[in-house]
N, C-alpha and C positions, 0 to 999 in steps of 0.2 A: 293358525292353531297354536295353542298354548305346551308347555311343554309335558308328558307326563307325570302324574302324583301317584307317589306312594301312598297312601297313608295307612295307619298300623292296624292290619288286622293277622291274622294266624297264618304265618306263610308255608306255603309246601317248598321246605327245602329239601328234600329227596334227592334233587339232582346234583345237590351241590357232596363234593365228599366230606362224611363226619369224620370230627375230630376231636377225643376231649369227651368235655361232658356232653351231654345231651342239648338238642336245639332247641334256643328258649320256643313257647306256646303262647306266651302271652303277646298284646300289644305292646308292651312297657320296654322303655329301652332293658337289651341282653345283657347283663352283667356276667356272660360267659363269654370262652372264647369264641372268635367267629367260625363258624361250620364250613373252614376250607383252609387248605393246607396254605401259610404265609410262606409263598415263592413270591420275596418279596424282589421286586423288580427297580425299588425303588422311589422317591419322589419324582415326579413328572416335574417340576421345574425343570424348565432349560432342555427339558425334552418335547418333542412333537406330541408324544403323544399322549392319553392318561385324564383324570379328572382337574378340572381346572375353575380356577373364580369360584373358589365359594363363598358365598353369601347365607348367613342364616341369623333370624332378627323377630321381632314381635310384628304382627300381623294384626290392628285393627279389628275385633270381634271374631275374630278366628285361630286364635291360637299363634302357634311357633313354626316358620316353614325354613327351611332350606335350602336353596335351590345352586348347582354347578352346571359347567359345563363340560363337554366327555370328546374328547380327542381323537378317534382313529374309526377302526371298524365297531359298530355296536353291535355285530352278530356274534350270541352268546357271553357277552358281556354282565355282570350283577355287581350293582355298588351296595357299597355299606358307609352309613355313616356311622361314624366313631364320637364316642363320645369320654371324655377324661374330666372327671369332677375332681380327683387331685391324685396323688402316687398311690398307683395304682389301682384307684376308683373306676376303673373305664368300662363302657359299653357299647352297645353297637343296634343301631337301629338298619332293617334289610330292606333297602326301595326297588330290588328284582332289576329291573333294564331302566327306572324310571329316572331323572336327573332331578326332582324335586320331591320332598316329602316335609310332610306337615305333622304336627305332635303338639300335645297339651303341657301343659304345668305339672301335671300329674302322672305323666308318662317314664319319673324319674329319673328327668335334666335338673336340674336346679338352674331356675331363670335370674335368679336374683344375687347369686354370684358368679365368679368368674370362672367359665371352663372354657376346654379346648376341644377344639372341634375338626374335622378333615374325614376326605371320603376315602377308600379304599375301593380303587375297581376290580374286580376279579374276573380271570378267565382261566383256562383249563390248565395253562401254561404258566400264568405271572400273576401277580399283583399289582398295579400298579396305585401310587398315593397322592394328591393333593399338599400343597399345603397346609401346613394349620394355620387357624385364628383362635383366639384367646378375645374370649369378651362376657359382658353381662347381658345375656337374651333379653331383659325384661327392658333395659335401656336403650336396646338395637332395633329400633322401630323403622319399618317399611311403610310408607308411607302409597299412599295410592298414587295414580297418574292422574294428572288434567281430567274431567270429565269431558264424555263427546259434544257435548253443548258448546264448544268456545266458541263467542262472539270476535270477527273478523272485520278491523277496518287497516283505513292505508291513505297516508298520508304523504307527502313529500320523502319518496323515495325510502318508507319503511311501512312494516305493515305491524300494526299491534294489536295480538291477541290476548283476551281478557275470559277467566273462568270463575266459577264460584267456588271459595275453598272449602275443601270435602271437610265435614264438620271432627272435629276434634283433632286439626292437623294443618294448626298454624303455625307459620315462622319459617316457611320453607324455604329451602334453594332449588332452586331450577335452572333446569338446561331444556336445551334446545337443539336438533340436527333437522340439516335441513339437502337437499341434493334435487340437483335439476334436472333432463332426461340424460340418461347416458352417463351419469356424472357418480363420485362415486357421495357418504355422507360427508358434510362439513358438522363440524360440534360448536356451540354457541351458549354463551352464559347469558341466563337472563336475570341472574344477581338474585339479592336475598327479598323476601317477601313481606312486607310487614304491615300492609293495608286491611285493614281487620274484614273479613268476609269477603274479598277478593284478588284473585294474581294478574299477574298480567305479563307479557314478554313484548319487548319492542324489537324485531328484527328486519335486517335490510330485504330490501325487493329488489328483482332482477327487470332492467329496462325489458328485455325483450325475451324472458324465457318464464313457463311457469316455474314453480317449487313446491315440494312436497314438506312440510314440515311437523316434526315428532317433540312431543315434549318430555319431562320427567323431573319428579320432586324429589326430594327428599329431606325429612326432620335438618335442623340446625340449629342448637341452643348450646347450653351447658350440659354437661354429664353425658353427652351421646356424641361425642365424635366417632366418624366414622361411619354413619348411618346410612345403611345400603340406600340405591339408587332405586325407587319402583321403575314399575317395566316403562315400558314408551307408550306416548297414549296414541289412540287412534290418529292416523293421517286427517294431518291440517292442508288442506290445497288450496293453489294461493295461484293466479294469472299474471302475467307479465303487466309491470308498470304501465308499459306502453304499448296496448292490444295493436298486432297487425292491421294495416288501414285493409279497405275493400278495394278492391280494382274490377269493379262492373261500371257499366252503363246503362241506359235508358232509351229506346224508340218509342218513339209514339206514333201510335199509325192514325188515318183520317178519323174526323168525327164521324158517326155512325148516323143511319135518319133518326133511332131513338135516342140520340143526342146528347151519346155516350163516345168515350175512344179507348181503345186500351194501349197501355203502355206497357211494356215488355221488357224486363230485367236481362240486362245478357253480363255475361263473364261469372270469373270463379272469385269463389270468397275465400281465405284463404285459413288453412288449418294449422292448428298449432300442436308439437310435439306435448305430450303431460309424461310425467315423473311417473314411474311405477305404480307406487299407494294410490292414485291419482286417475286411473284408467277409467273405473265407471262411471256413468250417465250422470250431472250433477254432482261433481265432485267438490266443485267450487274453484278450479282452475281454467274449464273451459270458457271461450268469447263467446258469444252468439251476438247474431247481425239484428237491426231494428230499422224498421220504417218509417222514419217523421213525417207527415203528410200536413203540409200546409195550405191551405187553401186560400190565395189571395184575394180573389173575386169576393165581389159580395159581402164586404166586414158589418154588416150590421147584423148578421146571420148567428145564431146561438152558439156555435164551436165551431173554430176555424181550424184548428190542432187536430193532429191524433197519432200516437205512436202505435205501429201495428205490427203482426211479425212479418218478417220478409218473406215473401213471394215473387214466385218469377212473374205474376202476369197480376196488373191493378186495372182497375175499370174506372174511370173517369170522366167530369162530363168537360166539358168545352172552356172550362174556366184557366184561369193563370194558378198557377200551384208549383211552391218549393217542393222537391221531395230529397231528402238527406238519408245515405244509410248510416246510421251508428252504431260503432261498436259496445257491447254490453258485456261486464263481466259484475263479479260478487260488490265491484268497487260505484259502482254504477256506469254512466255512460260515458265513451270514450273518442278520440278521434272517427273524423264522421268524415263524408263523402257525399258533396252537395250539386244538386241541377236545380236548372231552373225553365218551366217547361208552359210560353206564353198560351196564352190564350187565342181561341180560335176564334175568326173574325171573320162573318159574312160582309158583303157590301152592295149586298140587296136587300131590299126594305120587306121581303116578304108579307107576311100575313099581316104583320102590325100595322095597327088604325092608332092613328093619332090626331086628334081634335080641338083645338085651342079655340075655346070662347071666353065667354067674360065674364063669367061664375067659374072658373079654373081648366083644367085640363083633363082630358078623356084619353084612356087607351085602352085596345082591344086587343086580343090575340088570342091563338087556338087554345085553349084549355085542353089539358091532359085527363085530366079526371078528376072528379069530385075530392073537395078535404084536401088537396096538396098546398103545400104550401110554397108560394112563389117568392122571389127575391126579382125584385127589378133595381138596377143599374144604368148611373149617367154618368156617365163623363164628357167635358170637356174634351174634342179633340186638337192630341197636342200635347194635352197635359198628362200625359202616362206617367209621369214622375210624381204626382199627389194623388192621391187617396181621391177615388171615386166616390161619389154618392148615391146610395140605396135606400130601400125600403122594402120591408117584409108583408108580403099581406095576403089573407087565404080569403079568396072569393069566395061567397055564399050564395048569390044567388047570378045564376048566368040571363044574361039578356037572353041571348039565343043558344041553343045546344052547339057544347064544344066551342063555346065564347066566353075568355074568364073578361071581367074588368076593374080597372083600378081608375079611379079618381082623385087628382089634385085641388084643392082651390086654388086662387087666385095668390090668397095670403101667403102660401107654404114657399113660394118664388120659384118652387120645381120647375127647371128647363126653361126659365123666364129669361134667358140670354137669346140677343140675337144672332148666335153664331150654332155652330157643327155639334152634336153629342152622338155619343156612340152608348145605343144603348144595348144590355144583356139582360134577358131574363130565364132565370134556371127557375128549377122543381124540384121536389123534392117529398117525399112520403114520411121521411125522418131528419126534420132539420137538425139535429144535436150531432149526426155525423159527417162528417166534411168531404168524405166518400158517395154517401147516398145522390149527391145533384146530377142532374140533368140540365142539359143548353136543352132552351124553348125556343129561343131564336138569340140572333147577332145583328145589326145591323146600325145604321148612323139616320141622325134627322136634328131635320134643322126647325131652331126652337124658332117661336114668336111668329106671326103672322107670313110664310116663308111666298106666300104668292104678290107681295107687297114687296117687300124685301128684296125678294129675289129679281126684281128688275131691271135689267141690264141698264147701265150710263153709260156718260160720255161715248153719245152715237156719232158715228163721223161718216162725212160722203166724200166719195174722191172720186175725180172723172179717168175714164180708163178710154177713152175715146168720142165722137161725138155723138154717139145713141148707148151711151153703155158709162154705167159706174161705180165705184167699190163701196159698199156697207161696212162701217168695224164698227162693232162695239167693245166695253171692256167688259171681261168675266163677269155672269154673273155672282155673287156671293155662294148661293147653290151648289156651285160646282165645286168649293171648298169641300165639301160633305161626300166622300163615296160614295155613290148611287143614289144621290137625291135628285139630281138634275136630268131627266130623260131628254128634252129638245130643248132648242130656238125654234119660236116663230118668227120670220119676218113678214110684215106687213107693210104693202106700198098701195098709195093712193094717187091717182093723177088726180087732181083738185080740180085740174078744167072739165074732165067727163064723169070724176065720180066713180070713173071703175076701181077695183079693188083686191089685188094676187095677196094669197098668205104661202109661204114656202117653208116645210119645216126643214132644222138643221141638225147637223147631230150635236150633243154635246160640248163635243172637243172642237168643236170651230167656232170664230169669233168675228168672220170674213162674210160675206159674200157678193156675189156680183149678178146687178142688175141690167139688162139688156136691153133692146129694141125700143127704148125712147124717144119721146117725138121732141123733134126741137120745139120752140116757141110754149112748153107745159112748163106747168109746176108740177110738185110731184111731193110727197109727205111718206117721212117711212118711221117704222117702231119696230121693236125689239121685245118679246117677252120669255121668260125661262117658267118653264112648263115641268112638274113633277109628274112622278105615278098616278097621283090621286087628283093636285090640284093644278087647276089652269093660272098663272101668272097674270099679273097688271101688267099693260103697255107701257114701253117708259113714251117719254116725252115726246112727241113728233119733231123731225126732223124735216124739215124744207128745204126744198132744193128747185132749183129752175134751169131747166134746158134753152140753152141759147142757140140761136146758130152758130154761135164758135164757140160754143161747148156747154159747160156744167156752171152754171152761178147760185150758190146757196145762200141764206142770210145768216149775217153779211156775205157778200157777194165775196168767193175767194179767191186768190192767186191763180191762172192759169198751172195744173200743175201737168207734167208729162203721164204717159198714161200707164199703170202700173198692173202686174203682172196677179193674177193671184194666191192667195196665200200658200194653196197646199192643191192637190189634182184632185183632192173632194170636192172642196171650194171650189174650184173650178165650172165644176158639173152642176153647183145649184145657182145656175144663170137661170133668173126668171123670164120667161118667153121662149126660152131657144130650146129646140128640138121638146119630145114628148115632155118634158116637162113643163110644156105653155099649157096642155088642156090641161093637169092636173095639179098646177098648183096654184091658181088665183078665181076667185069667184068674181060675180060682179055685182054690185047692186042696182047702176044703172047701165044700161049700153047703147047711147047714141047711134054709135058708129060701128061697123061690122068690122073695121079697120081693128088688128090688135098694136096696142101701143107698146112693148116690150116684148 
């Protein structure tokens, strides 16, 4: 609140005791004595207490004001200002309890030469005086304060504020105070002004505290020295250089079936002390936190960004995404606080159909709803360090209900490698935000003709005694792929009768061992890797001949000692021995009732 004005109208001095002539009626300064007995108490220099600072000057379309400040107790207290146009000219204007009063040119001061001017406080007991000033009212101009509008930036350690200068009130001097919370004002020149239609003040910033900062002009030319200070302008608030970093973290709990997860902000953000002026909502000192949300998955997708406010709980689907909290203040963004939170990975092939013919490629999977728009993603596995490749595309018409599909040609070279990709494909109702996706599925598959390919080689027989002998072959390529490879077949033929066992394997074995073989046969075996969907090509038969002193393959091999098998899985897929002879060889022909293995 501003401080109280007199200004002249017909005062009731009743309470004060008369003295003298009669009490002036008018507004105009009194050229009588003043209406109270002079106990005079003296100049309040160098005293505690009494009126003090005065200041009185020309006022921009309002006349002439005055304004002091008053020392002690103000109960029952009444100033006067005094006014002396030369020996013995003097008057006296009455401002009641108020410390500022305002008056015209015609109020009978003379603006235009020099008088002396000082308050008189009165109370029941004393007088007490002011110092005087001696000046020309019409050259002591008050000039206004900064308007509230100042523009605020901040550069390397200073922050510089910029105003429009109030029109008829160029060439000014300015200051500056500024004080941090708890702290008491520091005063600050911001030097003389001389940029036609704008001011500006360059002041330092504190690393880690906000400030509250006040400004104030005043005239500086020729013929006006001395030119009162206007008031302070409205508080300037200003954040610490370097905003408090954040100390939370980030859980993310499982993917959801709607093929969503959320992630959950834990810890405190941390708050900062403001300066007095500085307390309300938007002041322009406080930090606030932000959310960057990056979405790595899927870069063909229309926005991959987006700064949001911070919340404790985000909703996300299955995808790899930065998320970074940064600091915000007037200045813009600040030290920030980053994770990185992968992507969710099935390693089952689920729903997804996938079809390689000779006019390009086919894929199917469950559709969410009509008009969504899908992102499908390949990668190379392995290659997690380069940029995956996608494509955006909104089915229109479904084959079958709850069936979206997308089509490759031949041309496009899509998943035209003979190796592992791992594909994702999300949803989304509003591709433009990088929040709205959904995971539709996750899963790995192998490009190009995979029941061809996937063939197991280099098949080997080894004798483990004289009716029994080991099968290896190497990996198929299949089983590079998580969840592409479901079994081994093996397949054995005795070529002298024609019969014929297939024994599936799991997997993870590359062993097995064959039994109850008749001496004096041949015998032929193969190996194929079998997916979800498709049955695999046999690799190459493998020959082999049972002698009476043992195993002879072509070429016929080294006698070798008889070996043990691989793992206690392997073990147990002996073709012929115990319940696994009815159930795992068919026959085509059966001579003999005799089983040979």
């Amino acid at each position: 609140m501003g401080q109280p004005v007199a200004r002249l109208v017909p005062l009731l001095l009743l309470l004060l005791p008369q003295q003298g002539a009669e009490a002036c009626g008018t507004s105009e300064c009194c050229f009588q004595d003043p209406p109270y007995q002079d106990v005079d108490s003296g100049s309040s220099l160098g005293s505690a207490l009494g009126p003090r600072n005065l200041n009185c000057y020309r006022i921009f379309g309002a006349g002439y004001e005055c304004s002091w400040e008053y020392e002690g107790p103000a109960a029952g207290v009444r100033h006067f200002l005094r006014c002396c146009l030369g020996p013995k000219r003097c008057c006296y204007f009455a401002a009641g309890s108020a410390t500022k009063l305002q008056f015209s040119d015609q109020d009978g001061v003379s603006v235009l030469h020099a008088v002396t001017l000082w308050v008189e406080s009165w109370a029941i007991n004393r007088t007490e005086k002011s110092p005087k000033v001696t000046l020309k009212l019409y050259s002591s101009v008050k000039y206004d304060p900064p308007p509230r509008d100042i523009k605020v930036s901040g550069s390397a350690g200073q922050v510089r504020m910029e105003w429009e200068t109030p029109a008829r009130q160029d060439g000014a001097e300015v200051q500056f105070r500024r004080r941090t919370p708890g702290s008491p004002w520091k005063l600050g020149d911001c030097g003389h002004q001389d940029d036609a239609g704008f001011e500006s003040c360059l002041c330092p910033l504190e690393i880690d505290a906000a400030q509250e900062f006040q400004l104030r002009r005043r005239r500086l030319g020729p013929g006006a020295p001395g030119s009162p200070w206007s008031s302070w302008s409205s508080p300037v608030c200003v954040p610490p250089e370097i905003p408090p970093p954040p100390d939370v973290r980030f859980l993310v709990e499982p993917l959801g079936p709607d093929g969503r997860r959320q992630v959950n902000l834990h810890g405190q953000l941390p708050q900062i002390q403001l300066p007095e002026g500085c307390q309300e909502p938007k002041s322009g000192a406080e930090v606030t936190y932000r959310l960057h949300l990056h979405m790595l998955s899927c870069s063909c997708k229309a926005q991959a960004t987006r700064t949001l406010r911070l919340r404790t709980r985000l909703i996300l689907s299955g995808a790899a995404y930065d998320l970074a909290v940064i600091s915000w203040n007037r200045f813009g963004p600040g030290p920030n606080q980053s994770w990185h939170i992968p992507a969710h990975v099935h390693t089952e092939p689920g729903a997804l159909n996938i079809s390689a013919e000779a006019n390009g490629t086919t894929m199917h999977w469950p559709a969410q709803a009509p008009g969504l728009t899908y992102c499908i993603e390949w990668q190379l596995r392995g290659q997690d360090g380069s940029p995956a490749t996608c494509t955006l595309t909104v089915p229109e018409d479904w084959d079958h209900p709850g069936t979206a599909t997308h089509h490759w040609s031949s041309a496009s070279g899509a998943m035209g490698q003979k190796a592992c990709y791992l594909i994702n494909i999300f949803a989304t109702a509003r591709p433009e935000k990088p929040s709205s996706w959904s995971s539709v599925l996750s899963t790995y598959h192998f490009g190009g003709n995979a029941s061809v390919v996937g063939s197991p080689q280099h098949i080997s027989v080894k004798t483990l005694g004289p009716d029994s002998v080991s099968v290896d072959w190497t990996p198929s390529l299949l089983s590079t792929c998580p969840g592409v490879l479901k079994k081994y077949v093996i397949r054995c033929q005795d070529e002298d009768s024609n019969q014929v066992s297939e024994l599936p394997v799991k997997p993870t074995e590359t062993q097995v061992t064959l039994g109850g073989l008749r001496a004096g046969s041949t015998y032929s075996v193969q190996v194929r890797a079998d997916t979800a969907t498709l049955r695999g090509a046999w690799s190459q038969p493998q020959r082999f001949y049972i002698e009476s002193c043992g195993i002879c393959a072509h070429p016929c091999p080294h006698p070798v000692p008889a070996l043990l098998s691989s793992s206690p899985a392997a073990s147990g897929s002996r073709l012929g021995s115990g319940p696994a002879q009815q159930t795992s060889w068919r026959r085509r022909r059966s001579p003999r009732n005799k089983l040979w293995w």
